[in-house]
C-alpha positions, 0 to 999 in steps of 0.5 A: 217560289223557287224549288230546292235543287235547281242546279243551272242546266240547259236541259232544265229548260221547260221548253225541252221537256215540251218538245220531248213529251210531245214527240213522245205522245205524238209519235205513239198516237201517231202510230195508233191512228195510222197502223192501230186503227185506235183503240179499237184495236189491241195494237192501237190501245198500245200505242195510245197508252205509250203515248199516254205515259209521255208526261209522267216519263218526261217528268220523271226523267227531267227531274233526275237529270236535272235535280240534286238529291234535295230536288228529286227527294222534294218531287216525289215528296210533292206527290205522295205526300198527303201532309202538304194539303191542308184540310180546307184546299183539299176540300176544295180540291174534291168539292169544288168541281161537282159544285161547279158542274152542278151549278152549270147543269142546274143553269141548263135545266133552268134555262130550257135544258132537259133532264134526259141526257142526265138520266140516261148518264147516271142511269147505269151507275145507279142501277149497279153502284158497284161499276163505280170502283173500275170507272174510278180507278180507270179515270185516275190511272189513265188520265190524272195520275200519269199526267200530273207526274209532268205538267204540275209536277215538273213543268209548272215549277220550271215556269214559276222560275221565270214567270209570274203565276198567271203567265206560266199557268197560260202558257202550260194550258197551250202547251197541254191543250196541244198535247191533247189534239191527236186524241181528237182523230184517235177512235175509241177516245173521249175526244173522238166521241166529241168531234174534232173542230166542233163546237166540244172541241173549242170549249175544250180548248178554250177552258183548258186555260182557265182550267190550269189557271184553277190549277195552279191556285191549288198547287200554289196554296198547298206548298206545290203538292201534286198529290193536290192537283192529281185529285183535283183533276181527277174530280174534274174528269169525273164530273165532266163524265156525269154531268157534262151530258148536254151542249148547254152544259159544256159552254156554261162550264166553260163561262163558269171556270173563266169567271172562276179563274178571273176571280182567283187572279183579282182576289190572289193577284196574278203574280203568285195566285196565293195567299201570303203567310199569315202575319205578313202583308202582300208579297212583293217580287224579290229585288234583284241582288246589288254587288257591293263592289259596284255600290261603293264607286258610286257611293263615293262619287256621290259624297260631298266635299267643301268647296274654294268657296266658304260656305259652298259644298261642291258635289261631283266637282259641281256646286250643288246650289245649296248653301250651307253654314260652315261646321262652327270653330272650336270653342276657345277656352280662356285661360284660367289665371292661377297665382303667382304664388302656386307653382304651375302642375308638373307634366309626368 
């Protein structure tokens, strides 16, 4: 699953472009929890959203010293191209997180939960439906969209390169549950409200690993589109923002995206978390090339010779224990007697 436009740089390594976004991020959150006060105030909001912007530059940046023209073209392709996603995963991408969290609220409510925390967080939308536009928009331009320009956009790619997709999928959800842990003492922050070293903060930690697990299933059956994974991580935060209202909530959503990821790694195999093209059985990891250079010596040494012995073939200047019969002479024709009085035919 390797992209188009990968020339050998050592920039191209993946971890480059972590160390790079996260002393980005860090260092303008730093600066907005120490001089800003947070997002409190309009210094602080700057600094947070500078900070904010760490992986979309990143992804961006990476991709044009790293690409060709083809790899660079194909990035923003994978973007902004809606053509990639095929109608039944971009119904997962938008359905598949409500449902979830519905389910994992229902369960709550079922098993002693109570419905007011629910109300209380609905009740604004539904007496003004219209402050649903600004939420959306701000959900999408704050969080999804910037963040994807890197981490599925860029990163994922460079880890599918070297690892299987389940090994690359855990690895980028350490990486990216790291990138969120200023936010946790940034005031004003959704992090913030839900307290650092609580128990909202471990199931954040602990389900974004499931999470990007889900993640790159989506991405890898919809021909690597970002567009994909942007909207699916918009449904994400938007459900979460609804639904996720009680604690009871928050672990069962946690159980059920693990339950949900372990059963994407049994059904799609860990190795590709995707489907093989139609007609064709599992895919298999590609062998590693063989020089024919380094085939033919051994090829040769291997090759069979007579040995002293009638009968007895000798392999590598060793018999081989196998007897074998001899290649039968040639037949001997008899001659054909002709008559004395016919001249024998004259050769040309």
């Amino acid at each position: 699953m390797s992209p188009a436009g990968t020339p050998p740089y050592r920039l191209a390594s993946p971890w480059a472009f972590f160390a790079a976004v996260l002393t980005w991020s860090w260092l303008f959150w730093g600066l907005s929890i120490t001089v800003g006060h947070g997002v409190t105030t309009g210094l602080g909001t700057a600094f947070a959203f500078l900070g904010l912007l760490g992986p979309m530059i990143g992804g961006i940046a990476f991709t044009h010293l790293t690409r060709d023209r083809d790899g660079r073209r194909e990035y923003w392709s994978r973007l902004l191209d809606p053509r990639r996603i095929p109608a039944g995963w971009l119904a997962v991408a938008l359905l598949l997180p409500p449902a979830l969290m519905l389910l994992a609220a229902l369960l709550d409510v079922l098993t002693g939960g109570s419905l007011t925390p629910f109300r209380d967080t609905l009740a604004p939308f539904l007496a003004r439906p219209l402050t649903l536009v600004p939420f959306a928009l701000n959900v999408f331009f704050i969080g999804p969209f910037p963040e994807e320009f890197g981490w599925r956009g860029y990163a994922l790619d460079r880890l599918q390169e070297r690892w299987g997709a389940l090994r690359s999928s855990l690895v980028l959800g350490v990486i990216w549950g790291a990138w969120h842990l200023p936010l946790f003492f940034l005031q004003g922050t959704y992090q913030y409200e839900q307290g650092a070293w609580s128990l909202w903060f471990w199931t954040f930690m602990v389900g974004i690993l499931p999470l990007t697990v889900v993640f790159t299933w989506v991405f890898n059956n919809t021909r690597r589109s970002t567009l994909a994974v942007v909207l699916l991580h918009f449904m994400v935060v938007v459900s979460a923002d609804f639904l996720n209202a009680t604690s009871g909530t928050n672990v069962l959503s946690t159980v059920l995206w693990i339950a949900l990821a372990t059963g994407v790694c049994i059904v799609w195999g860990p190795a590709t978390l995707a489907a093989p093209p139609k007609g064709r059985g599992p895919r298999s990891p590609p062998r590693p090339r063989q020089c024919l250079s380094r085939c033919l010596p051994r090829a040769s040494a291997s090759l069979t010779t007579r040995g002293p012995t009638s009968g007895v073939y000798r392999r590598r200047g060793r018999a081989s224990g196998v007897r074998r019969s001899p290649a039968p002479p040639d037949p001997v024709v008899p001659p054909t007697r002709r008559s004395p009085c016919v001249p024998a035919p004259s050769v040309p």
